[in-house]
C-alpha positions in Angstrom: -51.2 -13.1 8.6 -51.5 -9.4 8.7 -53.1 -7.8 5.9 -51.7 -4.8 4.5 -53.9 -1.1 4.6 -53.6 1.6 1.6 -52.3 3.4 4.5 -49.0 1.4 5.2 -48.9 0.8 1.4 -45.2 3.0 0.4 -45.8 6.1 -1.8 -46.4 5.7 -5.0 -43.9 8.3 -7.2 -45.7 10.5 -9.8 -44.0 10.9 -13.3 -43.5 14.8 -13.9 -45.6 15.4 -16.9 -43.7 15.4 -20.3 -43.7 18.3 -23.0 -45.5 17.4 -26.0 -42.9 17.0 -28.9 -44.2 20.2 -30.8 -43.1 22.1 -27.5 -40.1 20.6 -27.0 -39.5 22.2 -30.9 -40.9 25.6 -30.0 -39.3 26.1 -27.1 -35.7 25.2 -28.5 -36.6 27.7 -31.6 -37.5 30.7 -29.1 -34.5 29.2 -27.1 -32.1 30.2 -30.6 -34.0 33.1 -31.0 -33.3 34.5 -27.6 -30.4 36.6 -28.2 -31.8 38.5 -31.5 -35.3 39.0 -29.6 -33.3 40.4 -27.0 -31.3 42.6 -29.4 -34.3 43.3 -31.0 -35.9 44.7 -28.0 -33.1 46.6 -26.4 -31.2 48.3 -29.2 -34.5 48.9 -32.4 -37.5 48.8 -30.0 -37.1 50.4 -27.0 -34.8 53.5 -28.3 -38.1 54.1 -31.5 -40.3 54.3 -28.1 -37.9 56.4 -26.2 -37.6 58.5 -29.9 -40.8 59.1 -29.8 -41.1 60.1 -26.4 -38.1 62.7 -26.7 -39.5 64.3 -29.3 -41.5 66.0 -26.9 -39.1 66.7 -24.5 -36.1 69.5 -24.3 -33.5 66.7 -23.7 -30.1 67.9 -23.6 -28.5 64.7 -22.0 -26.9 66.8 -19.6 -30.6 67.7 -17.8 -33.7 65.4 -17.8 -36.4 65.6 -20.5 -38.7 68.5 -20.1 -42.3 67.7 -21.3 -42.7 70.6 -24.0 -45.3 69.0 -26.4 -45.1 69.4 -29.9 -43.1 72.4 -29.6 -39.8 70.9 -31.5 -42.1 70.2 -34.6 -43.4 73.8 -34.9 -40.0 74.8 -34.6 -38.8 72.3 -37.2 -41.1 73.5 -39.5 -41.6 77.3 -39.3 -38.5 78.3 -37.3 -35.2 76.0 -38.3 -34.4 77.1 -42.4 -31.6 74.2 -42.0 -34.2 71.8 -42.0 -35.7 72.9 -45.5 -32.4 73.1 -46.6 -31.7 69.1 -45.5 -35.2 68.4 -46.8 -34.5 69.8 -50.4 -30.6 67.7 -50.5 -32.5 64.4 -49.7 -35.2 64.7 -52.1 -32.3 65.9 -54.9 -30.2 63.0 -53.6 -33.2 60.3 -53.5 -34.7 61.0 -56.5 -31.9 61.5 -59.0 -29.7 58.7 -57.0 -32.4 55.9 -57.2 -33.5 55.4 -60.8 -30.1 55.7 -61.6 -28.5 53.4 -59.6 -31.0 50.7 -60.3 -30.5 51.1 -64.0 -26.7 51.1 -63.5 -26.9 47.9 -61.1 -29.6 46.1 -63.5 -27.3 46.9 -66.5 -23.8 45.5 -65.1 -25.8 42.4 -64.4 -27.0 42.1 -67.5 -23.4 42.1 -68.9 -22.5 40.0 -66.1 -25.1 37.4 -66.9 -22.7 36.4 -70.0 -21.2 33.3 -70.4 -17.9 34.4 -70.6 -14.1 33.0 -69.9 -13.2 34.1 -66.5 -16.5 35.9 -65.5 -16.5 35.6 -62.0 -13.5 37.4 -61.9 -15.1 40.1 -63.3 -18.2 39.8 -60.8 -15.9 40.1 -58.2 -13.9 43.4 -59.1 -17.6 45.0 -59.7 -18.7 44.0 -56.1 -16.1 45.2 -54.4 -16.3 48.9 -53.8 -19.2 48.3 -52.2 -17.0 46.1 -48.9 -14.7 49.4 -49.0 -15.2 51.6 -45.8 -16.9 54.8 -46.4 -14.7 57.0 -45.3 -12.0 55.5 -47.5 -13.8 55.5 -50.4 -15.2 59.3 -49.5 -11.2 60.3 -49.4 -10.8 58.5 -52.4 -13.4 60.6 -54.2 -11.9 63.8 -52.8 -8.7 62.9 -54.7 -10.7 62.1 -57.8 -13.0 64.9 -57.9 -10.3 67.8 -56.7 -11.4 70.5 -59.5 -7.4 71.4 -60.5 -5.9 67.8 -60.2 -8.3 65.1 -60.4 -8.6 62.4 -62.5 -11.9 62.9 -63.4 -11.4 66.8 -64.3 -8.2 65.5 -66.6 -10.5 63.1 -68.3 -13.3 65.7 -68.9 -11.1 68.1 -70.4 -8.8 65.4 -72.4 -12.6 64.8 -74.2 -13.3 68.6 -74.5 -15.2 69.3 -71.7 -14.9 71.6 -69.5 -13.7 71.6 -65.9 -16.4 70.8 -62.9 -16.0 72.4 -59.4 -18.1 69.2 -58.0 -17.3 69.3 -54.1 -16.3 72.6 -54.2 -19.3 74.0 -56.0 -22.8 74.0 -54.6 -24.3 73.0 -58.2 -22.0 70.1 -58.9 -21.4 69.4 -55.2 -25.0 66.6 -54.8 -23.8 65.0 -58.2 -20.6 64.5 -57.1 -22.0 62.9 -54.0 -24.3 60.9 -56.1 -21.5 59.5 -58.1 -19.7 58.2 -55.3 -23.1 56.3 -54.4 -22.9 54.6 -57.5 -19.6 53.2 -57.3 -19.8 52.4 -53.8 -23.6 51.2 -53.7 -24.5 49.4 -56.5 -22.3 46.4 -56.1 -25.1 45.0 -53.4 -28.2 45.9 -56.4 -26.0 44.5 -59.0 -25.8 41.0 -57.5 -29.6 40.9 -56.2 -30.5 41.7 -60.1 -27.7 39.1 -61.5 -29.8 36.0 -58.9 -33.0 37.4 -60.4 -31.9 37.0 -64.2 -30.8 33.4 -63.6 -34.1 32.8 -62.4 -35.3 33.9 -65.8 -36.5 30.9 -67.4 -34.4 30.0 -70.5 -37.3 28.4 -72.2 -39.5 31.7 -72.3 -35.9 33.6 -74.0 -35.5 30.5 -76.6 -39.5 30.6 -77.6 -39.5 34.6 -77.7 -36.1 34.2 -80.1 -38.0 31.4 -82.0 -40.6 34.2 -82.4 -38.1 36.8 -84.3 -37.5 38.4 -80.8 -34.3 40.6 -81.1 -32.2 41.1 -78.1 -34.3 44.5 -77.1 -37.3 43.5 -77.3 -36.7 39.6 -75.5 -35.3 42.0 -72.7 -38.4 44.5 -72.7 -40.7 42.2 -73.3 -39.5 38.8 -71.0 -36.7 39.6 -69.2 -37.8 43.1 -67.3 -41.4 41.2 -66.5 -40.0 38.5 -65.1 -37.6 41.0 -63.1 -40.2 43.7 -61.6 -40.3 41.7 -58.2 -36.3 41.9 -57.7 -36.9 45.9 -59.3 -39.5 46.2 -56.4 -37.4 44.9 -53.9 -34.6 47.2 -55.0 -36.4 50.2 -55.2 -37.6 49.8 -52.1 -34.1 49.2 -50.2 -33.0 51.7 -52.7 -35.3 54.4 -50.6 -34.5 53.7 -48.0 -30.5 53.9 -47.8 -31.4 57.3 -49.8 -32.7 58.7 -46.9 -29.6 57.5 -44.5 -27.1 58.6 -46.5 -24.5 60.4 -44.2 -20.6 59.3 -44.2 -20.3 60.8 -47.7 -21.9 64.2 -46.6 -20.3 64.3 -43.9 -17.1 63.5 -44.8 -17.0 65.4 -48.2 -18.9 68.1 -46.3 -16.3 68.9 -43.5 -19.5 67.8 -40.9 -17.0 69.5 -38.1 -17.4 73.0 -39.7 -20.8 75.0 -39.4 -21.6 74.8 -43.2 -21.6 71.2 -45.3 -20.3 71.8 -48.3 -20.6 74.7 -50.6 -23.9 76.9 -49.0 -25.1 74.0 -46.9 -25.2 71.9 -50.4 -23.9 68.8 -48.7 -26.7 69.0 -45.4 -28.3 66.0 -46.0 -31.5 65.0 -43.6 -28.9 62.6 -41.1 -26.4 64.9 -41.1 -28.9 67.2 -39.8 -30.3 65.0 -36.9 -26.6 64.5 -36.1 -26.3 67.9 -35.7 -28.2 68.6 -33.5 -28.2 65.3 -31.2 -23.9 65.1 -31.3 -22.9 68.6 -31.7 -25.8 71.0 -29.7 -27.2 68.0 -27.4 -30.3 68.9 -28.6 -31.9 64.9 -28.1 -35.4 66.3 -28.3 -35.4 68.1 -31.7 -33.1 65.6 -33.2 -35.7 62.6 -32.2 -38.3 65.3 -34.0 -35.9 65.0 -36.6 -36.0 60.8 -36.9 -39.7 60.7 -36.2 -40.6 62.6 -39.4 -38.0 60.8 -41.4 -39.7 57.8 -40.0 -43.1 58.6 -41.1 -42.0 59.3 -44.5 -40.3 56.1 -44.9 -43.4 54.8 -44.2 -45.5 56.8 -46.0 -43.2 56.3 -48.9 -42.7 52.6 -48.9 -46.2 51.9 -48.7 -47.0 54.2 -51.8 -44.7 52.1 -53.7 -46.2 48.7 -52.3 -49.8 49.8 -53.1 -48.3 51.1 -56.8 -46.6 47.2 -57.1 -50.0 45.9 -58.5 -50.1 47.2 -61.7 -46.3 46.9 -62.3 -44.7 44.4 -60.7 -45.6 40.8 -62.2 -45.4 37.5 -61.0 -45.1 34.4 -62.5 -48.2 31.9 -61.2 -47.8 30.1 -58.3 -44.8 31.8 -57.0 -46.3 34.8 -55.6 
């Protein structure tokens, strides 16, 4: 009988080597998270580095970028009085528009927070200016505001008050933009602060009442504490959509025409950068334009982070 040698023995088949389970897992994740990475990468990332970049360029679209340096900066700041101008609207817009809007969002959900007979009907007519288009709600306001036939006017002087100009003035012009931010922008606030106050424990309220706590002081002294982190996280997004405003301003504000509003009142810092990127081509200056907006978000946000420590308050274990 023959014996058989490892060499005429057949092939033996090797198994492909198997992915651990954990990879399996990680690879389906980055598999779901493909097409926001991708989003992530074509439409925020790359055009911040291409921003940068063209703000030291002359870019008109029409021509390729021409390496100028910082050139569009020195300009921004010493040459360009529009961009004082837009730099004075924001900060008049931001700082007046924030506070207030988070003390009117906090206190419609604090009357929201009531346990009342058909409530949620009520929630919902509060929230929905804020799904109204911009532009619509904008034209809205023009109808409202008009100084010789608008509602609010009539209601002014049916009180005693005198007539306002508001888009047609440059003095009233901001506040009038400001109270069309309210309407329209505080619905989103309103329900953030209405999930934080049903996180409020009940048992701290009935012990502080048990106390002799009135109303004011249970809210000063338990409510608002407990609140600061949704406050933080308000005031932050608050900032920020401050800085962006633009369809009012540029709607109210005739953005076709060279002024907006009244003595430029309405030039608010986007309105600005679209300006000059939409209307003159100028890509360079107007990624100048973003990149110091940019920085001061930045700067700004990070100010109010490092200020959260002694102000905002968190209960333990839940930080």
């Amino acid at each position: 009988m023959a014996s058989i040698t490892p060499a005429d023995q057949p092939p033996v088949a090797r198994r492909a080597p198997r992915l651990s389970k954990q990879l399996r897992r990680d690879l389906q994740a980055y598999l779901f998270l493909a097409p926001w990475l991708f989003s992530l990468l074509a439409f925020t990332a790359y055009p911040m580095i291409a921003s940068f970049y063209f703000s030291l360029t002359k870019y008109s679209i029409l021509n390729p970028p021409r390496w100028i340096g910082v050139d569009n900066f020195v300009t921004m700041f010493t040459n360009d009085p529009l961009y004082w101008k837009a730099v004075a609207n924001t900060a008049y817009y931001t700082f007046v528009s924030v506070p207030l809007s988070i003390v009117v969002a906090l206190g419609l959900a604090l009357l929201l927070n009531q346990r009342a007979r058909g409530i949620g009907i009520y929630r919902t007519i509060y929230y929905l200016p804020s799904l109204m288009p911009v532009v619509a709600s904008t034209l809205l306001w023009l109808v409202l505001l008009d100084p010789r036939l608008g509602l609010v006017n009539i209601g002014l002087q049916a009180i005693g008050l005198p007539k306002l100009g508001w888009l047609s003035s440059a003095d009233w012009s901001k506040p009038g933009i400001i109270l069309m931010s309210l309407w329209t922008g505080t619905g989103s606030a309103m329900l953030i602060f209405l999930a934080g106050l049903k996180d409020v424990p009940s048992s701290l309220l009935e012990a502080a009442m048990i106390d002799g706590a009135n109303g004011w002081q249970r809210l000063r002294h338990v409510t608002i504490p407990l609140l600061t982190p949704t406050i933080f996280f308000n005031l932050i997004m608050s900032i920020i959509a401050s800085f962006q405003v633009f369809g009012p301003a540029y709607v109210a504000g005739d953005g076709g025409a060279r002024q907006a509003g009244p003595l430029n009142s309405l030039l608010m810092y986007m309105l600005l950068i679209y300006r000059n990127a939409f209307r003159f081509f100028e890509m360079g200056y107007a990624s100048a334009l973003a990149l110091v907006m940019f920085i001061v978000l930045v700067a700004l946000t990070l100010a109010v982070v490092r200020s959260s420590d002694s102000w905002v308050h968190y209960e333990v274990g839940r930080r």
